[in-house]
C-alpha positions in Angstrom: -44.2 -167.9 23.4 -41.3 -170.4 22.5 -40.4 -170.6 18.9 -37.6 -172.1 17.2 -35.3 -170.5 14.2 -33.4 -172.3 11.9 -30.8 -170.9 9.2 -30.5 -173.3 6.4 -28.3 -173.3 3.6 -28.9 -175.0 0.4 -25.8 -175.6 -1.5 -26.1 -176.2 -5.2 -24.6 -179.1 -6.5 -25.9 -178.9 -9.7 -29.5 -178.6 -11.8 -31.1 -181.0 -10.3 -29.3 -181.7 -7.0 -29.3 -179.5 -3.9 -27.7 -180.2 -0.1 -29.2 -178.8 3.1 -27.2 -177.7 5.2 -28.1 -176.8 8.9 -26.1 -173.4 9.9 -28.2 -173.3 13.2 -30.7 -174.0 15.3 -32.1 -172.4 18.4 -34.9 -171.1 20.8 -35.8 -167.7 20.3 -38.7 -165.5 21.2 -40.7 -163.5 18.7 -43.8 -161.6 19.4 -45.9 -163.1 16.3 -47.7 -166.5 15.9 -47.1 -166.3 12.5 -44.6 -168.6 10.9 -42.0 -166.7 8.9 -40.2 -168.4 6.2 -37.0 -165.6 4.0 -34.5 -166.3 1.6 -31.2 -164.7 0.5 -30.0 -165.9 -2.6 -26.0 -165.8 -2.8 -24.0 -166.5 -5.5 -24.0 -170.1 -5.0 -26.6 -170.8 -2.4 -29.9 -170.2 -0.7 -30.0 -169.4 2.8 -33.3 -170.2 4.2 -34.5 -168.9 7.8 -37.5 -170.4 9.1 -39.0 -169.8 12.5 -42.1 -171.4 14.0 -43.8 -172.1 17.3 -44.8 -175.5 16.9 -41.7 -177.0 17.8 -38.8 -179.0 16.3 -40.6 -181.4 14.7 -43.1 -179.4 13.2 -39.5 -177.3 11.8 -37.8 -180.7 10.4 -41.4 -181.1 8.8 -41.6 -177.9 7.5 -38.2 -177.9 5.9 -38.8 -181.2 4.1 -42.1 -179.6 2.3 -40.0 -176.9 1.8 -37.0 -178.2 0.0 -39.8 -180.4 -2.3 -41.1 -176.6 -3.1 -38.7 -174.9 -3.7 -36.1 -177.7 -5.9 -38.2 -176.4 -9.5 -36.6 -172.9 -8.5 -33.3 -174.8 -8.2 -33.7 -176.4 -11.2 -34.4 -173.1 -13.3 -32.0 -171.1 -11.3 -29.8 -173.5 -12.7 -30.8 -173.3 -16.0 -30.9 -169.9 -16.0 -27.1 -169.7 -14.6 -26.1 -172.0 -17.6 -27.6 -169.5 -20.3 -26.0 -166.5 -18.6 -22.7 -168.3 -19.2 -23.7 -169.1 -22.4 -24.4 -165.3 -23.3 -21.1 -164.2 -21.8 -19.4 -166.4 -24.2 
């Protein structure tokens, strides 16, 4: 079955602001018809993989529902960066 992966990065511009970045996209085959969505959490970035079956559209789709999710984790990651430097001051 065809399925599509995707490595995204979300870049941190600030609290309340957060850029997608596309790091790439291609065909892939996996042996699940489950879509899988993981994410690493770096020191200034999320990197989000997301593969599905359902096609490109369905991906853009995804990651747009996605993004709208997961921005209130942004903003309190965010927050919680700003008390750490607090502490350490």
């Amino acid at each position: 079955m065809n399925y599509f992966s995707c490595s995204l990065k979300v870049c941190l511009e600030d609290k309340n602001t957060a850029t997608l970045v596309a790091e790439s996209l291609s065909p892939d085959n996996f042996s699940t018809d489950e879509t899988s969505i993981s994410t690493e959490v770096e020191e200034t970035y999320l990197l989000i993989r997301i593969k599905t079956r359902k096609g490109l559209l369905t991906l853009y789709n995804m990651v747009e529902d996605f993004i709208i999710c997961i921005k209130p984790l942004l903003v309190l990651r965010g927050y919680l960066s700003l008390l750490e430097e607090n502490d350490s001051t």
